[in-house]
C-alpha positions as CSV (number, residue, x, y, z in Angstrom):
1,X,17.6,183.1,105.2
2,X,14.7,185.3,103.2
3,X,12.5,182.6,101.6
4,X,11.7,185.4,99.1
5,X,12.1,184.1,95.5
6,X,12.6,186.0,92.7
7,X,12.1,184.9,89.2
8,X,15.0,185.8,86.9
9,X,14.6,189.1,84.7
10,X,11.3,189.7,86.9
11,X,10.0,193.3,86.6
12,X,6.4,194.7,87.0
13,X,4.3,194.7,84.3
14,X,2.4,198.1,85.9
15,X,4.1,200.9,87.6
16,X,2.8,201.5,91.5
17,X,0.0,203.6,90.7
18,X,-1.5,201.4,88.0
19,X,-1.0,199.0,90.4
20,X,-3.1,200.6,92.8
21,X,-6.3,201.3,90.1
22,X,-5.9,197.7,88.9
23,X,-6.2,196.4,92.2
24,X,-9.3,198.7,92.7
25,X,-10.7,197.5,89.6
26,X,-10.0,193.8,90.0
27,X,-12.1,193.2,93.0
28,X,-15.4,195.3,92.2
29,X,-15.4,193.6,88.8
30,X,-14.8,190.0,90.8
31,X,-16.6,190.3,93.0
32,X,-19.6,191.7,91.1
33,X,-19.5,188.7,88.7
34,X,-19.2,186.0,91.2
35,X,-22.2,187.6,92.7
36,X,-24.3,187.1,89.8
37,X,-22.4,183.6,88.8
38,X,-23.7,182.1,92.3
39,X,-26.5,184.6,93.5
40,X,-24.7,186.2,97.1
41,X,-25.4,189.0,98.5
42,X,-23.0,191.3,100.1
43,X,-23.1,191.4,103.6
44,X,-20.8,193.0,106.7
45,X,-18.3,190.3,109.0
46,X,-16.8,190.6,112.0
47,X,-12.4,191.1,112.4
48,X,-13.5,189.0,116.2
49,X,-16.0,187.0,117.1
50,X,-16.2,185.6,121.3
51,X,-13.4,183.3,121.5
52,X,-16.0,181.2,123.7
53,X,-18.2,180.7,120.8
54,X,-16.4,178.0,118.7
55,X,-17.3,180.2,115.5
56,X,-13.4,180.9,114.9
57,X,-11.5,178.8,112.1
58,X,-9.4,176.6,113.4
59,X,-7.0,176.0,110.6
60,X,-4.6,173.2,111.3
61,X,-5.4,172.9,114.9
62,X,-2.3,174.8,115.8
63,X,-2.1,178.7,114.7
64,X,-2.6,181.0,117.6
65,X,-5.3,183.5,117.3
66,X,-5.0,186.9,118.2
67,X,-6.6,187.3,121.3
68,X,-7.4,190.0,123.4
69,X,-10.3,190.7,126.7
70,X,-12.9,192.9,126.0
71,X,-13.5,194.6,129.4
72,X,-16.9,196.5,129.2
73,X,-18.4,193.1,128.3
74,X,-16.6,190.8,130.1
75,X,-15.8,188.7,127.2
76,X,-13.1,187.5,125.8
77,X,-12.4,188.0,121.6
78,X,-10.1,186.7,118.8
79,X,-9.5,188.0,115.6
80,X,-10.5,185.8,113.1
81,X,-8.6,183.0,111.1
82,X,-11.6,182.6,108.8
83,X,-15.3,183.2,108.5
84,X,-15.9,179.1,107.7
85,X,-18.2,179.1,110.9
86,X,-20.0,182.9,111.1
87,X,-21.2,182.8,107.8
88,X,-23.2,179.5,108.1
89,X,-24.6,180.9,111.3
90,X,-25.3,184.1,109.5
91,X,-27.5,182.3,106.4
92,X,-29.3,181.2,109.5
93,X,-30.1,184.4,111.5
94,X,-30.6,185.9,108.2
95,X,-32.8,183.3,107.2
96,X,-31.4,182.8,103.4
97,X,-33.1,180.6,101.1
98,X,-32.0,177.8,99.4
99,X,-29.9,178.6,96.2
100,X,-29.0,181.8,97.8
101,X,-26.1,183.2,99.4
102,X,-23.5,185.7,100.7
103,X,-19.9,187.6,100.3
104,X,-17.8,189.4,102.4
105,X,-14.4,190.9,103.0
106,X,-12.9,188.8,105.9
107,X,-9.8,190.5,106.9
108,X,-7.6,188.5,109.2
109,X,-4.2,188.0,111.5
110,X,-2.5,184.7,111.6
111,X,0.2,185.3,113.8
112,X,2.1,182.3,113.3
113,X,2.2,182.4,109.4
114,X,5.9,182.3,108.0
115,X,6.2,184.5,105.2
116,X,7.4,183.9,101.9
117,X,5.9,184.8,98.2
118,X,2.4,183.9,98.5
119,X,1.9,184.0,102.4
120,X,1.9,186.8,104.8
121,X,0.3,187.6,108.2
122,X,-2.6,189.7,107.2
123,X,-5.2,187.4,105.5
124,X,-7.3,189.3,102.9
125,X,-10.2,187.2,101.2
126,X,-13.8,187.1,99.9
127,X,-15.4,185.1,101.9
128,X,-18.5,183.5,100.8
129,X,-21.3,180.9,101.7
130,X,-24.7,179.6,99.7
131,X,-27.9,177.7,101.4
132,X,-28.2,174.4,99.2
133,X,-30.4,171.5,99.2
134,X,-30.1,167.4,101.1
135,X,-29.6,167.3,97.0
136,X,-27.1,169.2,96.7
137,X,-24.4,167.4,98.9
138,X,-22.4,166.0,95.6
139,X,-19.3,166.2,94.1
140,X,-21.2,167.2,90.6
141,X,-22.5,170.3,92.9
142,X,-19.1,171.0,94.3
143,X,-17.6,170.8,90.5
144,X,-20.5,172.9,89.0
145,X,-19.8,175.7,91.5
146,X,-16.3,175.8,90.9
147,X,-16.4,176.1,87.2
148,X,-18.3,178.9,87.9
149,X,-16.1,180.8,90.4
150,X,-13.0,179.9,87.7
151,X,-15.3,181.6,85.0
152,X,-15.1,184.7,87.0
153,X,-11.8,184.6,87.1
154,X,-11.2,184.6,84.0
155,X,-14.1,186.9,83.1
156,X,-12.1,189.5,85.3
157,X,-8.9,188.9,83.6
158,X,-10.0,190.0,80.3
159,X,-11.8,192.9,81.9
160,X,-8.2,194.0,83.3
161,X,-6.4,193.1,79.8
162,X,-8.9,195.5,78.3
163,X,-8.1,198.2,80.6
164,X,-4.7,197.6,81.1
165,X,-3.0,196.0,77.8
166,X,0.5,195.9,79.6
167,X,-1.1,192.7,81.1
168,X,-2.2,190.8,78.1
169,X,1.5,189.5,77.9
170,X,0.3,186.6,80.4
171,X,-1.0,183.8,80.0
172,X,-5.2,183.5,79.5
173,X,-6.3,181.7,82.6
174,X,-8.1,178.4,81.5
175,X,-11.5,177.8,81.6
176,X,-11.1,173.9,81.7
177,X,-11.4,172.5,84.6
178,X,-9.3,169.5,86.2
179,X,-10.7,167.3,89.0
180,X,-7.9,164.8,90.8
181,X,-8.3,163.9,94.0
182,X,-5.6,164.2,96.6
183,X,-5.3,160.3,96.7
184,X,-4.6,159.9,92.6
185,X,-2.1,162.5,93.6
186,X,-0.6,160.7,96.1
187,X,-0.9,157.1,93.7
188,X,1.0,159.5,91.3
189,X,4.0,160.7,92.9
190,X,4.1,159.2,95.5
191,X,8.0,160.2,95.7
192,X,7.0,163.6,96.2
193,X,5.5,165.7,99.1
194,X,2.1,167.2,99.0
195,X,3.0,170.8,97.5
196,X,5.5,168.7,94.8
197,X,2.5,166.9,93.7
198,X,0.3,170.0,93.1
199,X,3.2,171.4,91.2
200,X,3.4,168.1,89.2
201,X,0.3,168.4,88.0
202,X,-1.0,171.7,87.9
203,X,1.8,172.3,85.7
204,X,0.1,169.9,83.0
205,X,-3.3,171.4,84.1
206,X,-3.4,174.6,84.5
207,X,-6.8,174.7,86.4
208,X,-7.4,172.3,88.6
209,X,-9.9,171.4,91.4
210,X,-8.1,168.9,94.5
211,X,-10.6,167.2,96.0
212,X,-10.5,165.3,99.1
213,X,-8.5,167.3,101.3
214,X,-8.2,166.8,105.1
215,X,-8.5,162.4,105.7
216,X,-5.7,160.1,105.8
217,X,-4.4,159.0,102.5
218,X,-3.1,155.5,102.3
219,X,0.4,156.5,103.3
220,X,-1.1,157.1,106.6
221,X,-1.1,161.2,106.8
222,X,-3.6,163.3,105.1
223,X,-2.7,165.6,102.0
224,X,-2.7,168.8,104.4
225,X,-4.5,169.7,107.4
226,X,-8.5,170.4,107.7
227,X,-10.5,171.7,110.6
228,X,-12.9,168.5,111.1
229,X,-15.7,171.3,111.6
230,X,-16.5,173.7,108.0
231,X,-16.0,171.2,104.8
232,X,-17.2,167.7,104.6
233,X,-13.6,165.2,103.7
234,X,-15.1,163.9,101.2
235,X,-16.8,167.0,99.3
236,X,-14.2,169.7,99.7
237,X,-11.4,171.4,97.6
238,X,-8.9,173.8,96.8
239,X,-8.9,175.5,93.0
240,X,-5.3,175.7,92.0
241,X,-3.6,177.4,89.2
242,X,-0.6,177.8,87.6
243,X,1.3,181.1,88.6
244,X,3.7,181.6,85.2
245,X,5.1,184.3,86.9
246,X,6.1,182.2,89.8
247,X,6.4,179.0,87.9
248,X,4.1,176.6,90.8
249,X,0.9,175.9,91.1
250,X,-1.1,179.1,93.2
251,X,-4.2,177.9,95.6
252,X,-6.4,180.7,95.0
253,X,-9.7,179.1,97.2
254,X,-10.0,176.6,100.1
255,X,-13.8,175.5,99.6
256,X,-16.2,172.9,99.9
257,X,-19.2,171.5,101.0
258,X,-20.0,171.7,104.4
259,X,-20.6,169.5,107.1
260,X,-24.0,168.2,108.0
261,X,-24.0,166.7,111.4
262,X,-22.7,162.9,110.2
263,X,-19.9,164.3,108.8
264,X,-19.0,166.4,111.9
265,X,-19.7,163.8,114.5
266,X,-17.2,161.4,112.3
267,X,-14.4,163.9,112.0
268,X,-14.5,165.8,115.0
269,X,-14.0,162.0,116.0
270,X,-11.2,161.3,113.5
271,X,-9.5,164.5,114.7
272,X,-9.7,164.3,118.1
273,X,-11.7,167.2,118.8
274,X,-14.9,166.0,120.8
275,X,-14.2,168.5,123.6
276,X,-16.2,170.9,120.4
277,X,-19.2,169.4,121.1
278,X,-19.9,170.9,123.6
279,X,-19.8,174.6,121.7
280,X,-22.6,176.2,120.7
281,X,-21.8,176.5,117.2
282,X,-21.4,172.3,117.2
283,X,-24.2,172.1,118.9
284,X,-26.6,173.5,116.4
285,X,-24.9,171.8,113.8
286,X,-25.1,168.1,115.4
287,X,-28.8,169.0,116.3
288,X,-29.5,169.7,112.9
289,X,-30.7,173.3,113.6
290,X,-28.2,174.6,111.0
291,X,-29.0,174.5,106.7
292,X,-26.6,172.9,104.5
293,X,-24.2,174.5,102.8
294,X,-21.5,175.5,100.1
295,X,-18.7,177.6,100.9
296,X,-15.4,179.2,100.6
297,X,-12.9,181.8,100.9
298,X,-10.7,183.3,97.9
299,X,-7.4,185.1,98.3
300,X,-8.1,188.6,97.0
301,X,-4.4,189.6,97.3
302,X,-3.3,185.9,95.6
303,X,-5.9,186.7,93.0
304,X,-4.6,190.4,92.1
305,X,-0.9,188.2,92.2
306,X,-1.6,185.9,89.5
307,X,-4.0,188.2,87.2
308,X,-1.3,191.7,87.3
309,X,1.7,188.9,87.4
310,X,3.4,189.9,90.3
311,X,6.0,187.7,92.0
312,X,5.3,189.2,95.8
313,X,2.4,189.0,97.8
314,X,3.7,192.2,99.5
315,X,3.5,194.3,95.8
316,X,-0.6,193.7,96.3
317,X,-1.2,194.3,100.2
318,X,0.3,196.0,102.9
319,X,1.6,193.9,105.5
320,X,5.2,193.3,108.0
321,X,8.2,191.7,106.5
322,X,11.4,190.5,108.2
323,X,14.9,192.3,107.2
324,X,16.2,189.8,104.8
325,X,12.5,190.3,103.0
326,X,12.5,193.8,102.7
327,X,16.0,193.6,101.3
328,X,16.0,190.7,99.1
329,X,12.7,193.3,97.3
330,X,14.6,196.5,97.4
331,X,17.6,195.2,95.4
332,X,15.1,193.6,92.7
333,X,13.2,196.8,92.4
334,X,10.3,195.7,93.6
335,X,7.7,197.5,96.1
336,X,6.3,196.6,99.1
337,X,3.1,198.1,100.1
């Protein structure tokens, strides 16, 4: 059964090709003003890194990467998940200062991804990662940052309504942010599952930063799944919105502060992962030879969803759909890429 829904009366507020230019549009102007909001600089990433290297996200311990041998250097590679890992190694060989950063396109496969609305198996994001200070490792950072990715957003959207008035029939996105952590969440609803509480609330407030994301909560399981390697437990986040096209809360960034080597030793720990000690990337990190830092990725296609309100994640990127997919689009008019 197609898990595609589609919202009653839905139709496109822009044709194909206006589509196309607004897409086009929507991530120079993005990603130009979240340069200057947190001072990155662009820089190129790799689609695989050496699957010996531990720099690979591993998401919720369980997606398969796409691997494949790399004869003429005897090496074997996977395409990424995520860039959590290069780009901290990157601020290092690059040797960034503190309070400065970079962006990148990270383009990815996850093979085991189950489609639907919002998810598909090609991964398309900005990725992005900033040098900060022993000082910086606080929520107050964390929540400073993300007002200022949010303002981007929203800085963009008017951009788009300006050039496109067709759009101006949705709703402004909010500048006013909400911080709840996943365990007031839980204390909440705690009749509902983890995706019913976001909609819960996100529905109230429209922007909203989860905290906390990847620990055991006091039911005994964690909100949803973190790699105990990239963000700190305790100084991460994901910046939802509410998708009025949709009618749910949309996760538009996974983020957070990173690990510094306390953090990693206690959660590769908690996770049962001490066999990545032993990888170079953990290595560095537990001997300190890493700097600290902020980081994130945000859904460029998820993005260009909410701000041209389209109900399909296919209408914004080109990807592979099952049968009852491509059918379930096709009779309500709408357009796969």
């Amino acid at each position: 059964m197609s898990k595609t829904y589609i919202p009653a009366d839905y139709a496109p507020l822009l044709n194909l090709y206006d589509t196309q230019k607004a897409i086009a549009l929507l991530k120079r102007v993005f990603e130009d003003t979240l340069c200057g909001n947190l001072h990155l600089r662009r820089v190129s990433a790799p689609l695989f890194v050496e699957a010996a290297s531990g720099l690979n996200d591993n998401l919720n311990g369980v997606e398969r990467p796409v691997s494949f041998d790399v004869p003429a250097a005897q090496r074997d590679a996977q395409v990424v998940h995520s860039l959590a890992k290069w780009k901290r190694l990157a601020l290092h060989n690059y040797h960034f200062p503190v309070g400065e950063g970079l962006v990148t396109d990270m383009n990815a496969i996850r093979r085991d991804e189950i489609p639907d609305n919002l998810h598909s198996i090609y991964v398309d994001q900005w990725d992005w990662e900033k040098v900060i200070a022993p000082r910086d490792r606080s929520m107050d950072y964390l929540i400073k940052t993300v007002q200022l990715i949010v303002n981007a957003m929203s800085d963009t959207q008017r951009t788009l309504q300006s050039v496109f008035p067709q759009l101006c029939v949705l709703p402004q996105i909010s500048t006013e942010l909400s911080v709840v952590t996943t365990q007031e969440l839980e204390d909440k609803y705690p009749n509902l599952d983890g995706k019913g509480r976001e909609n819960a609330w996100v529905k109230e407030h429209p922007t909203t930063l989860l905290t906390q994301i990847g620990g055991a909560l006091k039911s005994g399981a964690p909100h949803d799944g973190r790699a105990p390697d990239y963000d700190d437990w305790q100084l991460n986040g994901d910046i939802l919105l509410w998708d009025a096209t949709l009618d749910r809360a949309i996760e538009l960034s996974s983020m957070g502060i990173r690990v510094d080597a306390e953090a990693l030793d206690r959660q590769l720990t908690i996770a049962g992962c001490d066999d990545r000690r032993e990888l170079t990337f953990h290595k560095m990190l537990l001997n300190n030879e890493l700097p600290l830092t902020i980081g994130g990725g945000i859904g460029q296609s998820r993005l260009s969803m909410l701000l041209l309100g389209k109900a399909h994640i296919g209408e914004v990127q080109a990807s592979i759909w099952d049968d009852e997919t491509m059918d379930t689009c096709r009779n309500a008019g709408i357009i796969l890429l």
